[in-house]
N, C-alpha and C positions, 0 to 999 in steps of 0.2 A: 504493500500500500504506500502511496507517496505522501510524501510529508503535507500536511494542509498549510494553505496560505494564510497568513494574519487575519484577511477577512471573515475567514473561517471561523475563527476563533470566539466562542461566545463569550464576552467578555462582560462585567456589571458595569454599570453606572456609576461613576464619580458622585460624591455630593460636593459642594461649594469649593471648601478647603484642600482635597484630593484631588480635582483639577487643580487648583491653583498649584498645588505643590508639586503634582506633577508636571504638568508646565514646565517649572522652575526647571526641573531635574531635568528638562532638553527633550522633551517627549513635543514630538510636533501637536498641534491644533484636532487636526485630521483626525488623529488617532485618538483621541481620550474618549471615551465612554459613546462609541460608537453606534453598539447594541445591548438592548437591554438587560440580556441573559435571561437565564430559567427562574423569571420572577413568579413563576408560579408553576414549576414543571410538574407532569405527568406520566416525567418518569417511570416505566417498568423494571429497564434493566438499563444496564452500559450500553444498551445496542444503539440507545438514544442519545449517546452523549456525543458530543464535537469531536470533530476529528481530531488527531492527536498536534501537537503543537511543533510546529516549524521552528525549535530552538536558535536560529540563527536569527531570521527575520521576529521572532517576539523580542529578542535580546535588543537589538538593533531599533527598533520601534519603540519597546517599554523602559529602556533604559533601566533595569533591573537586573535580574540573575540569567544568567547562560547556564540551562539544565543538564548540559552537558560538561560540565567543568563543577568540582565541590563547591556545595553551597554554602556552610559554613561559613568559610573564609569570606568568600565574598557578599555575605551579611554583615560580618564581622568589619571589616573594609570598606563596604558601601558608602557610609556617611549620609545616610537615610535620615531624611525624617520620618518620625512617626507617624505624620498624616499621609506621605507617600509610602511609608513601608504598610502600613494598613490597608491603601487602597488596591497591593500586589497582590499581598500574599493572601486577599480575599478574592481574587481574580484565579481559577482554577487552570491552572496547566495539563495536560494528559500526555502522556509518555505513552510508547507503542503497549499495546499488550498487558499495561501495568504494570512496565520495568521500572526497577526504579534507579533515581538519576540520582551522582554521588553526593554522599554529603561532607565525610569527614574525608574522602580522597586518600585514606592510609590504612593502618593496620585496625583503628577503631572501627573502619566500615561493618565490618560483620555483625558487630554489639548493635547497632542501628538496624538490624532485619531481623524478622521475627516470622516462620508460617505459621499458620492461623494455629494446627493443629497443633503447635507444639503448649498452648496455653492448657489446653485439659488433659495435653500427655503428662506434663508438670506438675500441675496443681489437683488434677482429681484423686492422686493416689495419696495427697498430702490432707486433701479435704476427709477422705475415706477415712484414713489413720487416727486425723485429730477427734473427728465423729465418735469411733469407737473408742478412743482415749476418754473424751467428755464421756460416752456411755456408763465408763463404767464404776463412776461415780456420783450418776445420778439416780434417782429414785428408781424411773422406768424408763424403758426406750421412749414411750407416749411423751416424756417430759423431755429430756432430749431433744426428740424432733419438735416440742412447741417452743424450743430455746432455737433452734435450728433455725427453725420458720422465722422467728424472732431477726434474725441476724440475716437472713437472706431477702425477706423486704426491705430492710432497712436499706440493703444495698442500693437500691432504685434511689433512696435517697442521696447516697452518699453519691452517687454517679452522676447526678444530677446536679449536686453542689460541688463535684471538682470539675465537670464540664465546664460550668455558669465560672466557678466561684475561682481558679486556681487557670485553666486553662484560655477561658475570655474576657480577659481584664483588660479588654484593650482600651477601656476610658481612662482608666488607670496605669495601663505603659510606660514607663518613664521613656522622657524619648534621647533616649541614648543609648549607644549600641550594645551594653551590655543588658539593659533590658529589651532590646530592640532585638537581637542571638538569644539570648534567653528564651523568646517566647516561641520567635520560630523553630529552635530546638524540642520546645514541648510540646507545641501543637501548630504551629504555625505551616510547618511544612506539611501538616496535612490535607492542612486546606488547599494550600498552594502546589498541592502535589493528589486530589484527593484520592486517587484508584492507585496508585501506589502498593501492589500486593503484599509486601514484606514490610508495609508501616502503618499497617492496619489493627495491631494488635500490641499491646503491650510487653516489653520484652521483661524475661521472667526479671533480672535483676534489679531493673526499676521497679517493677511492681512489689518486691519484699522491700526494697527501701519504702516505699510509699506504703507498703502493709503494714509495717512495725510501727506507726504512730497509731491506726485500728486496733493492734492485737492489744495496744496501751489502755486504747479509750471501752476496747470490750469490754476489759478488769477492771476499768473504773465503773464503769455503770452499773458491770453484775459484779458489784465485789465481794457482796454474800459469798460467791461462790466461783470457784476456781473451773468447775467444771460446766457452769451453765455457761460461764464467760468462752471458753472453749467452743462448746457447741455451737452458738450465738455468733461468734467469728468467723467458724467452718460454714456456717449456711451464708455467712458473708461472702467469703471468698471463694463459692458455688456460683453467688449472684453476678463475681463480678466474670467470673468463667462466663457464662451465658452473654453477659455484657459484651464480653470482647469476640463469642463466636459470633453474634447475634450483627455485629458493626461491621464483622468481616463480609459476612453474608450478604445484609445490606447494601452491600457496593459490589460486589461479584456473586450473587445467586439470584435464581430465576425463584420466587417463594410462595407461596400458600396465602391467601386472602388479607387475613390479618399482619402477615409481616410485609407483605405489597403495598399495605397502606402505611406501615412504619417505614419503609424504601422511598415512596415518596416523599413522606415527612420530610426524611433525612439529606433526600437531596435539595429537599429546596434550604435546607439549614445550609450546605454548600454554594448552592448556587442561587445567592441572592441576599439571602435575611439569616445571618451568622449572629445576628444579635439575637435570634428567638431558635426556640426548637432546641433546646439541652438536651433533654430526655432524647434516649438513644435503645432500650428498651420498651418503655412505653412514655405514652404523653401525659401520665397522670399529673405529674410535679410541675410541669407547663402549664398546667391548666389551675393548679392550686399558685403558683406564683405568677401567674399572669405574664408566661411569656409565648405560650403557646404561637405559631404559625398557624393562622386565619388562611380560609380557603376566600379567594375570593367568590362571589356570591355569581351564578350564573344570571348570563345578562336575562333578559323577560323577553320574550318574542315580538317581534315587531306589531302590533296590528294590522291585519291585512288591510 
């Protein structure tokens, strides 16, 4: 398949300040905020998405990253501002196939790829183990699993507050290049990269750093008890297994009713309205903090 041309490219809207700073940054007139993008896509699958992206002529036009060369560095180096670096790496790139383009360009690459399958080959036999450890010092299996259950809803929460809360700060960005590599390191290049096969899921050693501050706040909350705290964690860290299959799937599977409509959710949280749409599981927590992504209302028929 040949490379698509920049017009190709479905690119968002600028607001006021992201042209202007774009501009600045040497991006011709012509080119800023062109086409609308999937402001309200209908997305099924990737079959609908824009062609994959002409790394020469985007680089050369967006005055940004060359996906072909580590990106890291040249986040790091850019000299971005924050209203220009926000209005890129909300601009969706696609690589052939869902390859993915480098980032650290050295021996670190490999830590930055993760397949999907390796999250529940990891963690289901840890979840298994701890389940049974909490077992068998609680009263019953019945109590167990309602401590389990306990910890495995919760997670929709938590997932939904580091999405919102740790991952889209972008009001909050300091705009300097060490918060400016910072974010794109945590989530930034996903959006900016979002079919990205190997950076769709969590890799295991981040996710036990980011689990040890959980395994803390389980044992504070249940601290009666050492082994409902246990249980309680393990159905957490079940929750976030589903989370990270459930996100892979979302962007590379063809799904069943109910996750078709979480597929689209997810891509319009991509392409377009990255401020709404956290929930990545379901849209309950969207709808209890009002940030939920609005369908727009079907137009009314003409009168004849």
């Amino acid at each position: 398949m040949a490379a698509s041309k920049s017009d190709d490219m479905l690119l968002l809207m600028p607001n006021g300040n992201g042209k202007e700073t774009t501009r600045c940054n040497g991006v011709a007139k012509s080119n800023v905020g062109t086409k609308q993008g999937f402001q309200d896509t209908g997305l099924s699958g990737p079959e609908g998405l824009p062609k994959e992206t002409d790394a020469a002529v985007d680089y050369q036009q967006q005055k940004f990253l060359d996906i072909e060369k580590p990106l890291l560095t040249q986040v790091w180096n850019g000299n971005f501002s924050k209203d220009f670096y926000l209005e890129q790496v909300h601009r969706p790139r696609l690589t052939k196939g869902g390859a993915s383009a480098p980032l650290f360009g050295n021996f670190l690459e490999p830590l930055s790829k993760t397949y999907w399958w390796v999250v529940p080959m990891v963690w289901c036999p840890m979840v298994a183990f701890g389940t049974w450890k909490a077992n068998t010092g609680m009263a019953s299996p019945w109590m167990t699993g309602a401590y389990w259950a306990i910890g495995f809803a919760l997670w929709s929460l938590v997932e939904y507050g580091m999405h919102r809360g740790l991952f889209h700060i972008d009001k909050y960005l300091p705009d300097n290049r060490v918060g400016i590599t910072g974010h794109f390191l945590f989530h930034g290049i996903h959006h900016y990269l979002p079919m990205d096969k190997l950076r769709l899921v969590m890799p295991p050693a981040l996710f036990l750093i980011l689990a040890t501050p959980f395994w803390k706040l389980s044992h504070t909350v249940f601290y009666w008890d050492w082994y409902a705290a246990t249980a309680a964690f393990c159905g957490g860290v079940f929750g976030y297994v589903c989370y990270d299959v459930t996100h892979y799937s979302l962007h590379h599977k063809n799904l069943p009713s109910y996750y078709a409509g979480l597929k689209k959710y997810h891509m319009r949280h991509h392409w377009g309205q990255s401020e709404n749409g956290f929930g990545v599981t379901s849209r309950f927590w969207d709808v209890v903090f009002g940030t939920e992504i609005k369908e727009k209302p079907a137009k009314a028929a003409k009168a004849a």
